[in-house]
C-alpha positions in Angstrom: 85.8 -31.2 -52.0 85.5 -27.9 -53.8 82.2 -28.9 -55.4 80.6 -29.8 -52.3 81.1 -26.9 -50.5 80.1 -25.0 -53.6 77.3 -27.3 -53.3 76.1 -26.3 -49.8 77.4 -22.6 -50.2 74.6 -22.0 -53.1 71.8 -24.3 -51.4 72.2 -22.1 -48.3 72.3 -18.7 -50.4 69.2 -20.0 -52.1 67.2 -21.1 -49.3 67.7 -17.5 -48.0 66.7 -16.2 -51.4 63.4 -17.9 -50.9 62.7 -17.1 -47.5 63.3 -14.1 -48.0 61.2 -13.6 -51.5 57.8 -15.1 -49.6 58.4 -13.1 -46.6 58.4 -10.1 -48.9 55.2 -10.9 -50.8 53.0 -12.4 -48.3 52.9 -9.2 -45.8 50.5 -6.7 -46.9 50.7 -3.3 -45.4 48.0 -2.5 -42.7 48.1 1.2 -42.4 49.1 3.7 -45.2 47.2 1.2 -47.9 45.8 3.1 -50.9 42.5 2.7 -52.2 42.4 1.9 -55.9 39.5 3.7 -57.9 38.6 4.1 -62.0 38.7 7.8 -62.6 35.6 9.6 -62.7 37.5 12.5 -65.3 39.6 10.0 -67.5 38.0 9.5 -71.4 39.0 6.6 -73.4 41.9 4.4 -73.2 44.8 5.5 -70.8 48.4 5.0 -72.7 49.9 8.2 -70.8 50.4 6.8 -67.2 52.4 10.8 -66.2 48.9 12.4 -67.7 46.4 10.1 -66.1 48.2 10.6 -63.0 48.3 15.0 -63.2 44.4 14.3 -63.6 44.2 12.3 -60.9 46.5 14.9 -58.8 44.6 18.0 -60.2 41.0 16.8 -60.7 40.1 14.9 -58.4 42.4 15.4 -55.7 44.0 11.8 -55.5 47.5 11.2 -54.3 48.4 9.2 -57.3 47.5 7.9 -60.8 47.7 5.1 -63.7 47.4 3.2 -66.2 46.4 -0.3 -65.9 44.4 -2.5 -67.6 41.4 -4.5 -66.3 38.6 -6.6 -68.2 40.9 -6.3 -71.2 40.7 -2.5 -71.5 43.6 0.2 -70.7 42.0 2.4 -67.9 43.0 5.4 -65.7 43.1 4.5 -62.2 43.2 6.9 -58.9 44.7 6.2 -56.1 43.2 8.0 -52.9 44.4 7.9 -48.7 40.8 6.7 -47.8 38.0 4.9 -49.4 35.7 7.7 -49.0 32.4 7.8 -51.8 33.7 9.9 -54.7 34.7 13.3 -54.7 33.3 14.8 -57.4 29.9 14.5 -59.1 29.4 13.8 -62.8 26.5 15.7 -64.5 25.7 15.7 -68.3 26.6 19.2 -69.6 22.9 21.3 -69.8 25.1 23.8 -72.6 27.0 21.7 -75.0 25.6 20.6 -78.7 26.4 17.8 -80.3 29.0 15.3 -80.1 32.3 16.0 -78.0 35.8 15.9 -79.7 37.4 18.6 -77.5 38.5 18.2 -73.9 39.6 21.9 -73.8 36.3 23.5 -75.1 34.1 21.0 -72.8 36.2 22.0 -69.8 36.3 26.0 -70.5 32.2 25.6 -71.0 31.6 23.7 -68.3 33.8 26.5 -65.8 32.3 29.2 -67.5 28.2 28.4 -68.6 27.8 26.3 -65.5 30.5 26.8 -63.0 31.8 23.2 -62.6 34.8 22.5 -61.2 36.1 20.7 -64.5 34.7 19.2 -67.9 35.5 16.2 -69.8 34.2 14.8 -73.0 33.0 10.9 -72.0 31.3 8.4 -74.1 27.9 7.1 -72.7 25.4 4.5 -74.7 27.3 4.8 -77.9 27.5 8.7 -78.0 30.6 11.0 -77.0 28.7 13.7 -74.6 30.8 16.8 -72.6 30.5 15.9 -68.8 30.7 18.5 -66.3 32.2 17.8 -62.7 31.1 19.4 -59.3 32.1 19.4 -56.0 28.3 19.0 -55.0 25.4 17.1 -56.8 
């Protein structure tokens, strides 16, 4: 008699288990959804989830940021309120030589030489190149 109603008890606990898990995963938010985009600052692979999210935050104004990976690499992704055209615009740095191995110095030259808004070193075609970031193209 015990095992019966043990029986019944746990079926009933479990169908409301289930009803409760698809309910949960088949509504999707209407309003307030975010709109997922690769970031336009972020170099190489992102293994710093808290840092690719401060970029997103600071440089280009996103509510949120992280890692994820997608077609097998790890990449930086903001997260913005609308699903507006990008905010900033990426131009090759007209002032840095050579190859770029230092976020800091292609940031600095890009404020200073060519008052961007930010700088990042990027590779493009093979070659890592400082990228300078403007409000305006």
């Amino acid at each position: 008699m015990v095992n019966m109603f043990f029986l019944k008890f746990s079926s009933f606990i479990a169908l409301i288990i289930f009803v409760f898990a698809i309910i949960n995963t088949t509504t999707t938010p209407v309003e307030g959804a975010l709109c997922e985009r690769a970031s336009q600052t972020w170099s190489g692979s992102c293994l710093n989830t808290k840092g690719c999210n401060k970029q997103c935050q600071n440089w280009e104004k996103a509510r949120n940021g992280a890692c994820h990976t997608r077609k097998a690499k790890q990449m930086c992704f903001c997260y913005f309120d609308t699903c507006s055209s990008p905010t900033l615009c990426e131009k090759a740095s007209q002032t840095w030589s050579g190859s770029c191995f230092n976020n800091g110095g292609c940031d600095r030259q890009c404020k200073t030489w060519e008052k961007a808004v930010r700088g990042n070193c990027k590779t493009r075609t093979g070659k890592k190149m400082c990228f300078c970031y403007f409000n305006k193209c």
